[in-house]
N, CA, C and O atoms as CSV, one atom per row, in Angstrom:
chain,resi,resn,atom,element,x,y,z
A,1,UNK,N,N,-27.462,-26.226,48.577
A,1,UNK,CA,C,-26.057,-26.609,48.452
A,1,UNK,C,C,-25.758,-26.946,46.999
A,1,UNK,O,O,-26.597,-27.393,46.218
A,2,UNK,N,N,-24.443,-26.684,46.698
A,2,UNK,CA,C,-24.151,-26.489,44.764
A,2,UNK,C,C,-24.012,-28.294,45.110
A,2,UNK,O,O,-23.959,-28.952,46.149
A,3,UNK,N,N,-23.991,-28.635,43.605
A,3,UNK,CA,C,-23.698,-30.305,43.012
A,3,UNK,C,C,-22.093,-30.114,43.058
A,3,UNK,O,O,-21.473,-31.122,43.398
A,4,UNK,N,N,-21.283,-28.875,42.742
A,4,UNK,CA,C,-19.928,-28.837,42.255
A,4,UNK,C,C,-19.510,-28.338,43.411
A,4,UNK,O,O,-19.979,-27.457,44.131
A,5,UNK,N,N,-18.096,-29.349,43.543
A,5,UNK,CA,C,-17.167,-28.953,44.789
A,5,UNK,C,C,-16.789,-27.488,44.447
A,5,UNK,O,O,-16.857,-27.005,43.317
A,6,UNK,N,N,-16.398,-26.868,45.524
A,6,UNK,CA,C,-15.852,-25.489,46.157
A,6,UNK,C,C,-14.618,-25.277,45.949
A,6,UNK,O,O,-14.324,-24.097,45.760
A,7,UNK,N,N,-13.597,-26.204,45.913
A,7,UNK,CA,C,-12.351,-26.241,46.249
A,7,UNK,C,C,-11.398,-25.562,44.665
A,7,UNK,O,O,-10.746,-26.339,43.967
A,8,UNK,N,N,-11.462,-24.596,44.456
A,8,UNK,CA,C,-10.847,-24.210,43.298
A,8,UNK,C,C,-9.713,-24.217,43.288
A,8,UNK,O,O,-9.249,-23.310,42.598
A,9,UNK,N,N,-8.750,-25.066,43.914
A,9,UNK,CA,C,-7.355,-25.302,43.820
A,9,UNK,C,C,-7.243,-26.850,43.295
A,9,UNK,O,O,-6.159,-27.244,42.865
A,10,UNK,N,N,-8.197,-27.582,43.329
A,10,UNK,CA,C,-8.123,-28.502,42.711
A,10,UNK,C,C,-8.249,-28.680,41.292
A,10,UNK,O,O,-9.071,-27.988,40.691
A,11,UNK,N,N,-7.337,-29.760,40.496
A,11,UNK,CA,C,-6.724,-29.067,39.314
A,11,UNK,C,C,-8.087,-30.253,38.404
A,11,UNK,O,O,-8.196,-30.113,37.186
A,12,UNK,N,N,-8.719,-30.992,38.909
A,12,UNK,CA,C,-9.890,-31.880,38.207
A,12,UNK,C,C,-11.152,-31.442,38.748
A,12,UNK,O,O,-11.935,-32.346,39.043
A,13,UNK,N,N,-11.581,-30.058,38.976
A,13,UNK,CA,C,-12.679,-30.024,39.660
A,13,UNK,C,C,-13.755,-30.709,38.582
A,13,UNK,O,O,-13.606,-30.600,37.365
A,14,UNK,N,N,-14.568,-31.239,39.039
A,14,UNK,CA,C,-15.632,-31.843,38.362
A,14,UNK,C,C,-14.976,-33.119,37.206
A,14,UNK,O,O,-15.737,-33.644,36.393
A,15,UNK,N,N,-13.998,-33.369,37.256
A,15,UNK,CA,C,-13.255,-34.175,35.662
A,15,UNK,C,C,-12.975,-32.761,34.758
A,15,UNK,O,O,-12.784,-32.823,33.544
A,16,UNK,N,N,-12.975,-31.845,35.297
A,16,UNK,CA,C,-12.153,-31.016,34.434
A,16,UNK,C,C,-11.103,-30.240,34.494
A,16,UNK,O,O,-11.184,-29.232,35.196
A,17,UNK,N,N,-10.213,-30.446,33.972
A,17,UNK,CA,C,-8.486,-30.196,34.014
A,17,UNK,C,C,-9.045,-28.612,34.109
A,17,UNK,O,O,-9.605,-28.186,33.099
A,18,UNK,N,N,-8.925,-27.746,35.232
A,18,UNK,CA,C,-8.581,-26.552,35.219
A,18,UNK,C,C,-7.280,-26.075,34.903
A,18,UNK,O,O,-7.493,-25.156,34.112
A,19,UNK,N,N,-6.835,-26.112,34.964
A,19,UNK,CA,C,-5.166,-25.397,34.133
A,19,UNK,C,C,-5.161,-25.428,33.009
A,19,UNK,O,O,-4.731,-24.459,32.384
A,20,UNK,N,N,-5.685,-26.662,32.303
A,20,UNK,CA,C,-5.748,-26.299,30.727
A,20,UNK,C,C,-7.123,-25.553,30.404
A,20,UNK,O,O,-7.095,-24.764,29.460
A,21,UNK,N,N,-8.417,-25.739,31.148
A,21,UNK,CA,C,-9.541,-24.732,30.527
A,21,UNK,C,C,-9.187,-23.308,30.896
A,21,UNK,O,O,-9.447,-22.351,30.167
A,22,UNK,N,N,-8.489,-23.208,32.242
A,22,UNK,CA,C,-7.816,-21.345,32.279
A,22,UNK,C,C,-6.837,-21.077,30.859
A,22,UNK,O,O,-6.608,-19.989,30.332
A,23,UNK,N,N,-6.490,-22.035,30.557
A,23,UNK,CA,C,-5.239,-21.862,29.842
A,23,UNK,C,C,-5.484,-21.326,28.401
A,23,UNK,O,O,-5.084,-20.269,27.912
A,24,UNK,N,N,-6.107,-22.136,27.938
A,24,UNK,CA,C,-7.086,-22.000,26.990
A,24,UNK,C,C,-8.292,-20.638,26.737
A,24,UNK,O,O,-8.322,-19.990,25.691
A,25,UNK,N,N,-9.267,-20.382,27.962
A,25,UNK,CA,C,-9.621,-19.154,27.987
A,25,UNK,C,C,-8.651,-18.010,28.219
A,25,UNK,O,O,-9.106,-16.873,28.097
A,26,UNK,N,N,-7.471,-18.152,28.515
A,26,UNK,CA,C,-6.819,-17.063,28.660
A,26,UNK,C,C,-5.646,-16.492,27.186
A,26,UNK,O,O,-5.033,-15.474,26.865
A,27,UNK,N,N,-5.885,-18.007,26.615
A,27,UNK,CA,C,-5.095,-17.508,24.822
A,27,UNK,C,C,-6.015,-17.134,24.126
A,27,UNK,O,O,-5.748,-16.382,23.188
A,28,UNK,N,N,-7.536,-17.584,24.392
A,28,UNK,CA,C,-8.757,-16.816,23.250
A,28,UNK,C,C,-8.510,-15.073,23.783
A,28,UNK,O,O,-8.136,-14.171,23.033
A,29,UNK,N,N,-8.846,-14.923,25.320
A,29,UNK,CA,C,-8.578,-13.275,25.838
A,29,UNK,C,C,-7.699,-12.403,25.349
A,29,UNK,O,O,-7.834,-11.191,25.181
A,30,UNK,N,N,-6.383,-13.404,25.033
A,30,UNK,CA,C,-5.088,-12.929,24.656
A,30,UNK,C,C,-5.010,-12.321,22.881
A,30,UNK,O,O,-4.689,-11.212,22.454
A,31,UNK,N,N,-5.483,-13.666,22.095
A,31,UNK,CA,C,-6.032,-12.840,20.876
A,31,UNK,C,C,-7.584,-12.001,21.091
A,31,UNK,O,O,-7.506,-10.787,20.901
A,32,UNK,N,N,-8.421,-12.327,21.318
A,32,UNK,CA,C,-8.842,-10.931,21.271
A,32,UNK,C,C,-9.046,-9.353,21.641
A,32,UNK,O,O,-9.797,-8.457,21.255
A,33,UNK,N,N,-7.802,-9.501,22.757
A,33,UNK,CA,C,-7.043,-8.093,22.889
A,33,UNK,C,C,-5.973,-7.720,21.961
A,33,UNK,O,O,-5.683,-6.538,21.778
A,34,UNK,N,N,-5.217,-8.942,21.212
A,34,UNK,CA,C,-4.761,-8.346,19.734
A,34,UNK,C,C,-5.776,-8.360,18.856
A,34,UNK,O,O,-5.594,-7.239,18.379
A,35,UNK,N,N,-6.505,-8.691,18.407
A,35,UNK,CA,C,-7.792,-8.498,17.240
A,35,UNK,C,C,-7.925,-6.733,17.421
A,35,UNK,O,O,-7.820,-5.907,16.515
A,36,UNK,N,N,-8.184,-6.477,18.857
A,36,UNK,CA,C,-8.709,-5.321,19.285
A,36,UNK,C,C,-7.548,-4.168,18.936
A,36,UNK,O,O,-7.775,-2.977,18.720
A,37,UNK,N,N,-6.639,-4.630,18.937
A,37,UNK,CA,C,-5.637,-3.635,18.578
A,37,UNK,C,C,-5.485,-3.681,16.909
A,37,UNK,O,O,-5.856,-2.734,16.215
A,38,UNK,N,N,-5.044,-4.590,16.493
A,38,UNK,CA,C,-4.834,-4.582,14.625
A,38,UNK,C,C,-6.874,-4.180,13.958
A,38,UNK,O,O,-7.063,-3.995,12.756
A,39,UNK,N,N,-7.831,-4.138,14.770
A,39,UNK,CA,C,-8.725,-3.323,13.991
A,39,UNK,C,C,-8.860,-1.882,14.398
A,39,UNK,O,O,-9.608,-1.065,13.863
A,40,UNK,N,N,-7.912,-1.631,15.578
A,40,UNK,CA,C,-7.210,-0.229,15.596
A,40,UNK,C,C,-6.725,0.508,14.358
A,40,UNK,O,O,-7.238,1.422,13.712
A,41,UNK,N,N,-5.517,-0.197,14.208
A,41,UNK,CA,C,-4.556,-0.179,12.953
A,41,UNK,C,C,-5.290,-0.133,11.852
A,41,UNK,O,O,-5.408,0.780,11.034
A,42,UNK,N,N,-5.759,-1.149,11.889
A,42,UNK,CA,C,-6.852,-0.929,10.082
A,42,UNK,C,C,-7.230,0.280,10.144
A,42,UNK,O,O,-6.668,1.104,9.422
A,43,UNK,N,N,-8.491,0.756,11.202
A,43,UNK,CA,C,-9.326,1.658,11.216
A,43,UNK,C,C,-7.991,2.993,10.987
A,43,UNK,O,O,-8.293,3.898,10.210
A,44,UNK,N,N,-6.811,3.045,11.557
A,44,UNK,CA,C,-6.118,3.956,11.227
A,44,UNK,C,C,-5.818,4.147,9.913
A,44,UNK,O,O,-5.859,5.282,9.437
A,45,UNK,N,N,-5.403,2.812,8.995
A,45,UNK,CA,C,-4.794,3.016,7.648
A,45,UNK,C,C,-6.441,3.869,6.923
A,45,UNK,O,O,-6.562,5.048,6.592
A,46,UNK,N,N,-7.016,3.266,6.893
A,46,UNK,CA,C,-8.551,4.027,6.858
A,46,UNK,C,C,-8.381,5.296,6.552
A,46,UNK,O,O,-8.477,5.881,5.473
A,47,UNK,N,N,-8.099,5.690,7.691
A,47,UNK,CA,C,-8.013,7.227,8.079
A,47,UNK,C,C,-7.178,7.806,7.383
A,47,UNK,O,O,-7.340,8.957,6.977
A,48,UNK,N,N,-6.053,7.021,7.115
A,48,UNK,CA,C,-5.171,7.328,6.328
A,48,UNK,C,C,-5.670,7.694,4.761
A,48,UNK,O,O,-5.905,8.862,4.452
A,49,UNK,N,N,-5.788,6.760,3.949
A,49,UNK,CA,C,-6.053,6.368,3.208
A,49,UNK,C,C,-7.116,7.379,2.440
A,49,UNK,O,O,-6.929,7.766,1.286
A,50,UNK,N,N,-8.485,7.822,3.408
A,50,UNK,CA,C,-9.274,8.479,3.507
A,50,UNK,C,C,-8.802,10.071,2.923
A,50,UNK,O,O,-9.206,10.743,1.974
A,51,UNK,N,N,-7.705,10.321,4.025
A,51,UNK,CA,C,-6.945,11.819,4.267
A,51,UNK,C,C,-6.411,11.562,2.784
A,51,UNK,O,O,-6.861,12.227,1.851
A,52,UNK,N,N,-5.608,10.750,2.625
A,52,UNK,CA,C,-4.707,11.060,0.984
A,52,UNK,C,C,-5.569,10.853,-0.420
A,52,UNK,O,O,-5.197,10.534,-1.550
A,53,UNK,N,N,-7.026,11.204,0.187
A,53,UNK,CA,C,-8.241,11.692,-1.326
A,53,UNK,C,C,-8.716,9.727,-1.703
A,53,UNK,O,O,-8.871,9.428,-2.887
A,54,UNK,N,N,-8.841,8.931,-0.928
A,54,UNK,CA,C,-8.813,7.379,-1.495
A,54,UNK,C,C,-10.544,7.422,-1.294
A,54,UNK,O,O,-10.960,8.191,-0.427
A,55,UNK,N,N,-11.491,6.657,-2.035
A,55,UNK,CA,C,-12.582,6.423,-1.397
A,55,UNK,C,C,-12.544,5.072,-0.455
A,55,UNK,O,O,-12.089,4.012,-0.884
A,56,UNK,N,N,-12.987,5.202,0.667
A,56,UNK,CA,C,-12.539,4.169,1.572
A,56,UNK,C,C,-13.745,3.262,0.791
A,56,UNK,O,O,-13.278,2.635,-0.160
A,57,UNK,N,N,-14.608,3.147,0.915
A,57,UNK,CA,C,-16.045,2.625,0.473
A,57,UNK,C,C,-15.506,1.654,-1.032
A,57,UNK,O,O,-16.106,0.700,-1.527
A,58,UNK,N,N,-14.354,2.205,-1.445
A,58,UNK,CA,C,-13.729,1.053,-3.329
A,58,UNK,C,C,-13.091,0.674,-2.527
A,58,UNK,O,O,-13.460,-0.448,-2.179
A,59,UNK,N,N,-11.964,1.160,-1.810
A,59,UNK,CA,C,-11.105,-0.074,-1.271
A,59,UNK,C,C,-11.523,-0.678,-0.811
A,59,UNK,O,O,-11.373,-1.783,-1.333
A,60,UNK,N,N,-12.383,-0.710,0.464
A,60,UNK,CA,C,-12.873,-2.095,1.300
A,60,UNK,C,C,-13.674,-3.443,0.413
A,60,UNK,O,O,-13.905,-4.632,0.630
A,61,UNK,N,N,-13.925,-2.437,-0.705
A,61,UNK,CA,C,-14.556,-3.331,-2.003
A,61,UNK,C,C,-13.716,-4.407,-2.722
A,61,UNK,O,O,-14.035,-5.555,-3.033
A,62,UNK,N,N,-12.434,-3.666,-2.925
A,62,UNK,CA,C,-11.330,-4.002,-3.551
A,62,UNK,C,C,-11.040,-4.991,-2.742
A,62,UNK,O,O,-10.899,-6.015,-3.412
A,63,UNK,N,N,-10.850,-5.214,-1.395
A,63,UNK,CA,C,-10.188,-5.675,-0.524
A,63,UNK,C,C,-11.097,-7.260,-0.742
A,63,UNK,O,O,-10.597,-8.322,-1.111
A,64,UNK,N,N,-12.437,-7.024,-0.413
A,64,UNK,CA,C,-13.489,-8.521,-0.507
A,64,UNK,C,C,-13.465,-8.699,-1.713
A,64,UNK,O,O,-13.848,-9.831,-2.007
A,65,UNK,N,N,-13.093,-7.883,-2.830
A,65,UNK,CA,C,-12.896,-8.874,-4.145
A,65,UNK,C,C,-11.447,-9.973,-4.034
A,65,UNK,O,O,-11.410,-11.165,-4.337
A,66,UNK,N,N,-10.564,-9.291,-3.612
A,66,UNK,CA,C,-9.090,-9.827,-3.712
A,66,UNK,C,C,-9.407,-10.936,-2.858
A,66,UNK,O,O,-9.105,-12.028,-3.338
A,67,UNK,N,N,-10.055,-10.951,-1.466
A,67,UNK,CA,C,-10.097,-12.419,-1.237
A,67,UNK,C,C,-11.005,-13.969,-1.753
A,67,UNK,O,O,-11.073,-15.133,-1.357
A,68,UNK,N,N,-11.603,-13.129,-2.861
A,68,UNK,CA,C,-12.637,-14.512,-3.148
A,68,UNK,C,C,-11.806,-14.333,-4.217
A,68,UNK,O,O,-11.050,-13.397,-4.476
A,69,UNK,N,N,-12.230,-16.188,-5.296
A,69,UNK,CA,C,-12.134,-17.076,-6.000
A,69,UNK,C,C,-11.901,-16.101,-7.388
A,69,UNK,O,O,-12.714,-15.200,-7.596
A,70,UNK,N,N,-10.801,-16.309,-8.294
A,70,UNK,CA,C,-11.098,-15.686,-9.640
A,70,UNK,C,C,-12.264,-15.846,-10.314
A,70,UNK,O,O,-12.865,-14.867,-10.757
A,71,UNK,N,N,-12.679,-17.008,-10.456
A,71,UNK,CA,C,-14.023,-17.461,-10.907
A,71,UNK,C,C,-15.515,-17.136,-10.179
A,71,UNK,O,O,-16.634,-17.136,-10.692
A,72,UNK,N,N,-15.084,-16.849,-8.726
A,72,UNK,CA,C,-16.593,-16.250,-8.161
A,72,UNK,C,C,-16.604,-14.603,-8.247
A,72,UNK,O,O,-17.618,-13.910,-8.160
A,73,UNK,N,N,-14.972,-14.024,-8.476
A,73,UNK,CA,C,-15.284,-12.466,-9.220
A,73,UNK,C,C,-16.005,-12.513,-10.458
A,73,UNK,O,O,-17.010,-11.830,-10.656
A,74,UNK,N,N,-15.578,-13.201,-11.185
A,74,UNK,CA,C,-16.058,-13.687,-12.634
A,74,UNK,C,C,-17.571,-13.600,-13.081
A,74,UNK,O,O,-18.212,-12.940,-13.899
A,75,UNK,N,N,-17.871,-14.734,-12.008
A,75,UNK,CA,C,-19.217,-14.408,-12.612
A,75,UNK,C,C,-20.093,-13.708,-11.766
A,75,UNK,O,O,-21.298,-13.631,-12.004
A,76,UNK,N,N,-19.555,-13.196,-10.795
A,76,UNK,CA,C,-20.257,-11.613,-10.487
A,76,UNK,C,C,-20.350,-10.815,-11.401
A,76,UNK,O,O,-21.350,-10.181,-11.737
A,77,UNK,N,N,-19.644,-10.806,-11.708
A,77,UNK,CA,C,-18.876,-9.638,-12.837
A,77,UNK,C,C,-20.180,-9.812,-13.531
A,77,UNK,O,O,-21.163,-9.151,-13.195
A,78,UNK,N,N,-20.211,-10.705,-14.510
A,78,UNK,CA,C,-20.758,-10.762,-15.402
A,78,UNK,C,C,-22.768,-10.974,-14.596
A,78,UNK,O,O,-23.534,-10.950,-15.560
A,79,UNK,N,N,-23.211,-11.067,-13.854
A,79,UNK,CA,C,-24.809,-11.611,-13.649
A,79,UNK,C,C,-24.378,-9.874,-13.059
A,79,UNK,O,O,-25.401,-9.422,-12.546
A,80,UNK,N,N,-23.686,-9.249,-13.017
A,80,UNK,CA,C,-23.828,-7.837,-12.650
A,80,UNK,C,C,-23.965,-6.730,-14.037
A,80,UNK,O,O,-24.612,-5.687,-13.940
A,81,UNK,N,N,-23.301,-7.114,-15.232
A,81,UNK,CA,C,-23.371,-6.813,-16.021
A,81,UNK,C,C,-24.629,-7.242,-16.855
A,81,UNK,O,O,-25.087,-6.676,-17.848
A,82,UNK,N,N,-24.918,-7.964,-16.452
A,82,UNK,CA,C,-26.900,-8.808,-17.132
A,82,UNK,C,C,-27.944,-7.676,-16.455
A,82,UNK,O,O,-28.628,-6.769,-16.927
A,83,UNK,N,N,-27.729,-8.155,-15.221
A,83,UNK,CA,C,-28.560,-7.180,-14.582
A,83,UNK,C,C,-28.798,-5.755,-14.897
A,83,UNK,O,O,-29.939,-5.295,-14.950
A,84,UNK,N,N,-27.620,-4.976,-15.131
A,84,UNK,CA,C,-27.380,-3.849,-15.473
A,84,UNK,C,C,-28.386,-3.471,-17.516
A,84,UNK,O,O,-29.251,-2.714,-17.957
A,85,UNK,N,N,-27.684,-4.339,-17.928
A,85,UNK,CA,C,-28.538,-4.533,-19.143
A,85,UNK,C,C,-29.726,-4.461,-19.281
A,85,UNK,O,O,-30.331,-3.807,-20.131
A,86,UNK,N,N,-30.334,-5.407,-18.108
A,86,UNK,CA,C,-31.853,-5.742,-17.963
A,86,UNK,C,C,-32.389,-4.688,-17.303
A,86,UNK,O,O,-33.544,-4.855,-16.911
A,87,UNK,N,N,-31.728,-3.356,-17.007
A,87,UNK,CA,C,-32.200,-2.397,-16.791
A,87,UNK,C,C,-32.112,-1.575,-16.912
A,87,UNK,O,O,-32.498,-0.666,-16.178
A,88,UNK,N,N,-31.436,-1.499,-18.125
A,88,UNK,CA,C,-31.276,-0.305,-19.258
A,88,UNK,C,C,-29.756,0.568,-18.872
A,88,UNK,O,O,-29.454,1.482,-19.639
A,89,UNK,N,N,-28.874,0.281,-17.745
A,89,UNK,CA,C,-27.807,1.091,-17.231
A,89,UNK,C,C,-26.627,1.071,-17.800
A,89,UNK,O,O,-25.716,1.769,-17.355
């Protein structure tokens, strides 16, 4: 026999507010059936992007530079340019 009552119409089964934990799992479900659609969309501009001669492989590059720090491009930049030195390129 289970420890947890049966009765799934009760809205405290166990001390826990079911209406708000459905509620709740059902807005995470909700965005990630939009997530699932806008990495549709991306993957389309992609395609796009791709078709009109772009290298997808710089943009997505472009894209993780634009969201970090001026200063953590910075000194990428530059321990990339050392490196490069330090190996004759």
């Amino acid at each position: 026999m289970s420890e947890f009552p049966k009765d799934h119409n009760d809205p405290a089964v166990g001390g826990i507010a079911a209406d708000r934990l459905r509620s709740i799992i059902e807005r995470v479900e909700r965005l990630e059936e939009e997530r699932k659609g806008l990495a549709g969309d991306i993957k389309d501009i992609f395609t796009e992007a791709k078709s009109a001669g772009f290298d997808v492989k710089v943009i997505r590059q472009i894209i993780r530079i634009r969201k970090q720090e001026p200063s953590e491009v910075e000194e990428q930049e530059t321990l990339l340019d050392i490196y490069r030195r330090a190996l004759g390129m």
